[in-house]
VMD Tcl script that builds the backbone (N, CA, C; Angstrom):
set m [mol new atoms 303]
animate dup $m
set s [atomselect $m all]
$s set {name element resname resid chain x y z} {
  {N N UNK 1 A 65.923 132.299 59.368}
  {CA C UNK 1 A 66.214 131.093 60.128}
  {C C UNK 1 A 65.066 130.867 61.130}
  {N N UNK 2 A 64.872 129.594 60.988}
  {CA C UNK 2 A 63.457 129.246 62.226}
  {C C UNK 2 A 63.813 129.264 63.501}
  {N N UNK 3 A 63.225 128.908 64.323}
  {CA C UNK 3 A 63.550 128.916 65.999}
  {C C UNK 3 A 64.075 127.448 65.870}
  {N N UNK 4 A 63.953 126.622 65.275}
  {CA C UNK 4 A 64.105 125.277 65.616}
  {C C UNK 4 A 65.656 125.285 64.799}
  {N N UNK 5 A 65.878 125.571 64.035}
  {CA C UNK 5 A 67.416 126.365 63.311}
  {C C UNK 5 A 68.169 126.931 63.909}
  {N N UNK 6 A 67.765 128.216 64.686}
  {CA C UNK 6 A 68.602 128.622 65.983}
  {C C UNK 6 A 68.923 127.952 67.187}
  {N N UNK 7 A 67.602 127.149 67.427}
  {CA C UNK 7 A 67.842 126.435 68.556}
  {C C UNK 7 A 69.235 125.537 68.425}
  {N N UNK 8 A 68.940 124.587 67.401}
  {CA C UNK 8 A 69.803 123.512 66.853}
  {C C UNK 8 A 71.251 124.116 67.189}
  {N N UNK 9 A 71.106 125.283 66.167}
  {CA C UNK 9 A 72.551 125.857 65.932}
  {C C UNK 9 A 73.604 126.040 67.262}
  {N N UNK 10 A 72.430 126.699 68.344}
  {CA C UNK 10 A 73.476 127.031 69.400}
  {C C UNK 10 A 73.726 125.484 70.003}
  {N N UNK 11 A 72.987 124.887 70.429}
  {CA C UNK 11 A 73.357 123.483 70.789}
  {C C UNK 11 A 74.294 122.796 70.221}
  {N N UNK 12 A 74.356 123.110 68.885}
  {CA C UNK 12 A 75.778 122.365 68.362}
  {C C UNK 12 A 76.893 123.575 69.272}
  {N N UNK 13 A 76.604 124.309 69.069}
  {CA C UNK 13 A 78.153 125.577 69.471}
  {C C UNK 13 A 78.356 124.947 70.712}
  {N N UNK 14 A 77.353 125.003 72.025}
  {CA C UNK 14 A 77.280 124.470 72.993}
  {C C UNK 14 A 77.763 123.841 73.466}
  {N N UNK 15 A 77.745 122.042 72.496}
  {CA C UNK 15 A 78.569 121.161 72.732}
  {C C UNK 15 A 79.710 121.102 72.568}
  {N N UNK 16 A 80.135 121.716 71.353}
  {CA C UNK 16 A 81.663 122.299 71.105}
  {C C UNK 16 A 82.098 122.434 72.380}
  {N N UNK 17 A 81.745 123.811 73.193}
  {CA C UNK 17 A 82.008 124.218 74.400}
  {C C UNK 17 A 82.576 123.228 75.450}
  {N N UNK 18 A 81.457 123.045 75.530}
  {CA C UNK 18 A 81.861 121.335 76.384}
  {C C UNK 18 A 82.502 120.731 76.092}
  {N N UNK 19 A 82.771 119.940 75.069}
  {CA C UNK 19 A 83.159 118.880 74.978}
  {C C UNK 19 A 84.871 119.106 75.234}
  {N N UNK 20 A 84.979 120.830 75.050}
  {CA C UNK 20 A 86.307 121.239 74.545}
  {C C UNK 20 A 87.104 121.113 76.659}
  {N N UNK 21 A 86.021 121.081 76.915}
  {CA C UNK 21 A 86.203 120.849 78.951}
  {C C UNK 21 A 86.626 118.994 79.288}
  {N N UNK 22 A 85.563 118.356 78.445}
  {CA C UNK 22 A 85.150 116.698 78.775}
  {C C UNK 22 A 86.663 116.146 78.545}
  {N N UNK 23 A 87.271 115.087 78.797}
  {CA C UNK 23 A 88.098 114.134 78.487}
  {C C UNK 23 A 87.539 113.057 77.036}
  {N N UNK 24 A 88.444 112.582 76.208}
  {CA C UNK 24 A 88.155 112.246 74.868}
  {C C UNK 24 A 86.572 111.300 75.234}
  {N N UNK 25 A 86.718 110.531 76.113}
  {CA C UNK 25 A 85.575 109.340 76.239}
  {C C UNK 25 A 84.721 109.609 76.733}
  {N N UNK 26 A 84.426 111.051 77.172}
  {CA C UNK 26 A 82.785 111.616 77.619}
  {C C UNK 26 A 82.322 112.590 76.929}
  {N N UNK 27 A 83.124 113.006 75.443}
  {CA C UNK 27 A 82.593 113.714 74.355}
  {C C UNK 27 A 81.563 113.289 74.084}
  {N N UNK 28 A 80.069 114.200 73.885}
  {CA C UNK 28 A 79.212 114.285 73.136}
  {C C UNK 28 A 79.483 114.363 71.578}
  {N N UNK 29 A 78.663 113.135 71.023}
  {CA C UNK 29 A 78.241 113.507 69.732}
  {C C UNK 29 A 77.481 114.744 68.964}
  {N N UNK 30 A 77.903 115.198 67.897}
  {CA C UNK 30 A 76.994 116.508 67.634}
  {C C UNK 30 A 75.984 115.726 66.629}
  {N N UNK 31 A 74.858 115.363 67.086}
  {CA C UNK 31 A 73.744 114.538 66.593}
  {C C UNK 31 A 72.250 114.607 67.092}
  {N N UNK 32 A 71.458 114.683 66.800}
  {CA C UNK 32 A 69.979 115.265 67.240}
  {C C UNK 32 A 69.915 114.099 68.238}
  {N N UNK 33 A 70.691 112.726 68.096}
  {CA C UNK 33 A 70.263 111.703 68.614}
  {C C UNK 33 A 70.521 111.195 69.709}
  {N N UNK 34 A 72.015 111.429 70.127}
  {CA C UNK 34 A 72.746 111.798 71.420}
  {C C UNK 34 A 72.247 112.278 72.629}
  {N N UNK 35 A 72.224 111.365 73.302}
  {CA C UNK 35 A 71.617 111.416 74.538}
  {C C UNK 35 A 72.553 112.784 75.362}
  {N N UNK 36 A 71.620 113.522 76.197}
  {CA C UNK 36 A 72.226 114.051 76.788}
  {C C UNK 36 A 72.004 114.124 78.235}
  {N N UNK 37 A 70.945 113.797 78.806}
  {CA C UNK 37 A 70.461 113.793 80.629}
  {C C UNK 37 A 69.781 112.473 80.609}
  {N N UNK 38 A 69.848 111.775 80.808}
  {CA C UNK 38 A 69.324 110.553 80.932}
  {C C UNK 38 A 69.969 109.290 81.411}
  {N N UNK 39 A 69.044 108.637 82.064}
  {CA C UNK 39 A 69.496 107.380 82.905}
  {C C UNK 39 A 70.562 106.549 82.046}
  {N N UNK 40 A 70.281 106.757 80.678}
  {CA C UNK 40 A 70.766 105.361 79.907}
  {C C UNK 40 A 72.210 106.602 79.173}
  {N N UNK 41 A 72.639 107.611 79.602}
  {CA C UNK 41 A 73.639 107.973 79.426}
  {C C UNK 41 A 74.087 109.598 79.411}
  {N N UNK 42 A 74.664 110.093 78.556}
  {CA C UNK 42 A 75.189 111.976 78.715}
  {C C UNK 42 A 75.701 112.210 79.851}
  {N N UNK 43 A 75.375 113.488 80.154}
  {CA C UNK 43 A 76.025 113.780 81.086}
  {C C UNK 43 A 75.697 114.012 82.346}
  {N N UNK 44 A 76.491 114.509 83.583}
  {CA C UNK 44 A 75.882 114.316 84.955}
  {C C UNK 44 A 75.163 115.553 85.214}
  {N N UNK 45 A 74.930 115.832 86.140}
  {CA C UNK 45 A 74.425 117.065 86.358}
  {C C UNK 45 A 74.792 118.619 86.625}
  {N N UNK 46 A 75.728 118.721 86.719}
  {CA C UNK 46 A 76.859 119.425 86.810}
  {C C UNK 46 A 77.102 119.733 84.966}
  {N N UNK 47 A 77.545 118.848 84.373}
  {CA C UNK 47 A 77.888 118.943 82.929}
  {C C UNK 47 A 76.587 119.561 82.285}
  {N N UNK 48 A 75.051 119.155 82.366}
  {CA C UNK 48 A 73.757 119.984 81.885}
  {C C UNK 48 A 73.796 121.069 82.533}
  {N N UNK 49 A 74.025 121.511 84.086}
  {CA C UNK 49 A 74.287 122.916 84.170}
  {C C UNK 49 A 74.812 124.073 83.009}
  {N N UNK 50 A 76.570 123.598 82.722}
  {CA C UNK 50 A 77.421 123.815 82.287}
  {C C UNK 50 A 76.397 123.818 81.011}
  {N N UNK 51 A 75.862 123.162 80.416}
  {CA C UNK 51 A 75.801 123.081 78.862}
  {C C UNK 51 A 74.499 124.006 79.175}
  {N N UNK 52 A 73.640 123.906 79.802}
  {CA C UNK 52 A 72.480 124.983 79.774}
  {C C UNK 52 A 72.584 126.840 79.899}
  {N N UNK 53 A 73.843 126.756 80.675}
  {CA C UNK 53 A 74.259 128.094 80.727}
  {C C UNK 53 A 74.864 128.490 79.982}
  {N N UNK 54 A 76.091 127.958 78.778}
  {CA C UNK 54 A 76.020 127.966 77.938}
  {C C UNK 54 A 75.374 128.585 76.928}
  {N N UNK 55 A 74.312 127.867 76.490}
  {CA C UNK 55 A 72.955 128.015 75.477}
  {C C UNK 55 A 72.372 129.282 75.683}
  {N N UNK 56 A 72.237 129.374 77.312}
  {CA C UNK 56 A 71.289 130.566 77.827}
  {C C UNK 56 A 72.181 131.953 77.360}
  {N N UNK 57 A 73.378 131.964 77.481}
  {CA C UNK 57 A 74.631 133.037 77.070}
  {C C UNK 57 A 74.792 133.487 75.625}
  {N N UNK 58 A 75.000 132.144 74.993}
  {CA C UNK 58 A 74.801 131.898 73.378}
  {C C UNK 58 A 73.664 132.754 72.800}
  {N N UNK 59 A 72.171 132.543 73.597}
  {CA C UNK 59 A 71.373 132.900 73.070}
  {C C UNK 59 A 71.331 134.585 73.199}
  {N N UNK 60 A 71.765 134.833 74.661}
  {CA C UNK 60 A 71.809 136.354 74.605}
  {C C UNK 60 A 72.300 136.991 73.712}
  {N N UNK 61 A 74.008 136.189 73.661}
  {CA C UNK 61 A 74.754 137.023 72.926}
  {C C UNK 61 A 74.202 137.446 71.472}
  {N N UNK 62 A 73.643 136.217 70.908}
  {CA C UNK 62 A 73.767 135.920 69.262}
  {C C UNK 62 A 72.318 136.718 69.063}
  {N N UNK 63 A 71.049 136.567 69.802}
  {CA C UNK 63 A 70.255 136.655 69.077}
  {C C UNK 63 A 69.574 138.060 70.027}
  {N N UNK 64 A 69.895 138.409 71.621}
  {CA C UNK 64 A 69.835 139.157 72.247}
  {C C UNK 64 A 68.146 139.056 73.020}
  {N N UNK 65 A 68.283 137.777 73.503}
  {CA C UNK 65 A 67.227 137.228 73.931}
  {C C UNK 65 A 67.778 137.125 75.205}
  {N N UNK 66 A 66.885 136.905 76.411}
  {CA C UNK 66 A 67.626 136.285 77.578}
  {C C UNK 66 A 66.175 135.356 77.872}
  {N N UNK 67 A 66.900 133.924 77.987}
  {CA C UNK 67 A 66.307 133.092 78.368}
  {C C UNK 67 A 66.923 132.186 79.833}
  {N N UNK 68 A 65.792 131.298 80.501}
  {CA C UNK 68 A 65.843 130.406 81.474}
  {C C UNK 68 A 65.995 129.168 81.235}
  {N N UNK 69 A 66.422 128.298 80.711}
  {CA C UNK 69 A 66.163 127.530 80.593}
  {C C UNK 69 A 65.624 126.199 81.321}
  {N N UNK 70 A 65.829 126.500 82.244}
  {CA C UNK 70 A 64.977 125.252 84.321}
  {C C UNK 70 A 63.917 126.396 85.269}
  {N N UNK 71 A 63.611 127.363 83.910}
  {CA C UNK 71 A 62.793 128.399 84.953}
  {C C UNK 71 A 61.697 127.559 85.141}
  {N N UNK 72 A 60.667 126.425 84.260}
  {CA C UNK 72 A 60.292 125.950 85.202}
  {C C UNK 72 A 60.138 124.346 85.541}
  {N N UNK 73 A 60.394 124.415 86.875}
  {CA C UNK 73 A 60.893 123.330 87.590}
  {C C UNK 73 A 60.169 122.012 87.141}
  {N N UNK 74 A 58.986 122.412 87.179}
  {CA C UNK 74 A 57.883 120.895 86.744}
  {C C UNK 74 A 58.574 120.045 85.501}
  {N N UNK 75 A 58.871 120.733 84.712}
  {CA C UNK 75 A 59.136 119.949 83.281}
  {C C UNK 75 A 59.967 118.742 83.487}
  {N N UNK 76 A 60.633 118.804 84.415}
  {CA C UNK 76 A 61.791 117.173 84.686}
  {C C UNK 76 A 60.543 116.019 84.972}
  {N N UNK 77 A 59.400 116.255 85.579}
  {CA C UNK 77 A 58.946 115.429 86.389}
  {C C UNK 77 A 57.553 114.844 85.098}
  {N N UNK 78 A 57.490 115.796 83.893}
  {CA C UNK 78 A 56.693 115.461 82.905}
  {C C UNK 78 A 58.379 114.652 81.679}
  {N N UNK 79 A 57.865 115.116 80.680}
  {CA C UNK 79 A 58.640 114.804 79.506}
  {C C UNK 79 A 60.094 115.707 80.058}
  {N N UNK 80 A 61.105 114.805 79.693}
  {CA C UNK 80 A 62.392 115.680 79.947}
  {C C UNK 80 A 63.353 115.816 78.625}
  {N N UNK 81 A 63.126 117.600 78.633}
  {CA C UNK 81 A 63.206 118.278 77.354}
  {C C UNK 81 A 64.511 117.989 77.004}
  {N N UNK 82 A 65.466 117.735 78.468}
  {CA C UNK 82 A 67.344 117.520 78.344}
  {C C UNK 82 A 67.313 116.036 78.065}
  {N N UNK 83 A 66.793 115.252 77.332}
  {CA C UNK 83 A 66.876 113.817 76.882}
  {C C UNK 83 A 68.567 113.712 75.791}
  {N N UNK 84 A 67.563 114.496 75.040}
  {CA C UNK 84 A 68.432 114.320 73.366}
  {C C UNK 84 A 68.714 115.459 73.091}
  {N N UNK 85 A 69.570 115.801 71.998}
  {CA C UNK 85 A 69.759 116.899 71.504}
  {C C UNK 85 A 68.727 117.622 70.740}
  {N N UNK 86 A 67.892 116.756 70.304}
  {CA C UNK 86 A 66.741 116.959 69.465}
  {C C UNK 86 A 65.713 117.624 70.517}
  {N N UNK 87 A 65.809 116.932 71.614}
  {CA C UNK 87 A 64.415 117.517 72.432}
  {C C UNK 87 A 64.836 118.862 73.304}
  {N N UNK 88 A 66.432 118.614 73.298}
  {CA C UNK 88 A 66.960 120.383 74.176}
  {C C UNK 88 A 66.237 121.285 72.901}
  {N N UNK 89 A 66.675 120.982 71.585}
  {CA C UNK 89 A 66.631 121.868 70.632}
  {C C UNK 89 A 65.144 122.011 70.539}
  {N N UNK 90 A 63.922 121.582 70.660}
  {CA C UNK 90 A 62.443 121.368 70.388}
  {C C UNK 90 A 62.487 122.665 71.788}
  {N N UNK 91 A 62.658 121.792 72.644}
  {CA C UNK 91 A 62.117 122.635 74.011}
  {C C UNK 91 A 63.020 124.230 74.317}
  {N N UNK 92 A 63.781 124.280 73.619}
  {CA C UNK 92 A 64.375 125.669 73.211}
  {C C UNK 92 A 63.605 126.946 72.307}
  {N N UNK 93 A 63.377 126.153 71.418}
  {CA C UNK 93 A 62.505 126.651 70.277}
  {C C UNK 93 A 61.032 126.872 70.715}
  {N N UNK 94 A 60.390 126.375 71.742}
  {CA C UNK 94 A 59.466 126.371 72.230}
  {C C UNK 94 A 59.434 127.897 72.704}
  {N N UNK 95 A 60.534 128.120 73.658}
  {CA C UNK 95 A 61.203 129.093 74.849}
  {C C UNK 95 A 60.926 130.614 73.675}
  {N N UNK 96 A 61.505 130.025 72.812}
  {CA C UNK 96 A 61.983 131.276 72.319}
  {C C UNK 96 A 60.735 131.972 71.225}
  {N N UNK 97 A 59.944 130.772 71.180}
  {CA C UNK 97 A 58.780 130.995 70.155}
  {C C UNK 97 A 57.591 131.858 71.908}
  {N N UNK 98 A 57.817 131.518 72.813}
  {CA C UNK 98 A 57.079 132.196 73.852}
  {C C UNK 98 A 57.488 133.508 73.996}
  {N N UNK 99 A 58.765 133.822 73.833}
  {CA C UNK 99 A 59.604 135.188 74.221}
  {C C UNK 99 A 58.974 136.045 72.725}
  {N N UNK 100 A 58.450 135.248 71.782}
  {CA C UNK 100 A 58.085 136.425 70.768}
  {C C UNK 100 A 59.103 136.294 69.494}
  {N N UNK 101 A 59.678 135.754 69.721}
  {CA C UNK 101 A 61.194 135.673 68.175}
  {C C UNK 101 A 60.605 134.291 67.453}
}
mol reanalyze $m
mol bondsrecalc $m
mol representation Tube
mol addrep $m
């Protein structure tokens, strides 16, 4: 399985997670396309906490990695990796392709 396969994968589990917290009308779609931090919709900030810690747990558990995922701070203020599901999952895979897996 690739990093971009794992990545994906836990992000779907992820949202599960969540969504299983959200009320029916602030469910995330499980879709690469689905906005998730962004002006034009997802979730607040509090809810990307929640879904980043998540992922970061997921990843320990499953693959026995420990990752950061806001370790660093600059990235909001360039491209923001928490857009889409597609770009959590890119900028995950990134993470984990740095850690060596």
């Amino acid at each position: 399985m690739t990093n971009n396969e794992k990545a994906m994968q836990v992000v779907m589990e992820a949202i599960d997670e969540l969504n299983g917290q959200l009320p029916k009308e602030e469910k995330l779609k499980k879709s690469p396309d689905t906005v998730l931090f962004d002006s034009g919709g997802g979730v607040d900030s509090l809810g990307l906490v929640s879904l980043l810690t998540t992922i970061e747990q997921k990843i320990e558990e499953t693959y026995g990695i420990t990752v950061t995922l806001l370790e660093d701070i600059d990235i909001l203020e360039n491209d923001n990796p928490f857009k889409t599901v597609m770009s959590l999952a890119d900028y995950i895979a990134s993470v984990l392709e740095k850690k060596g897996n």
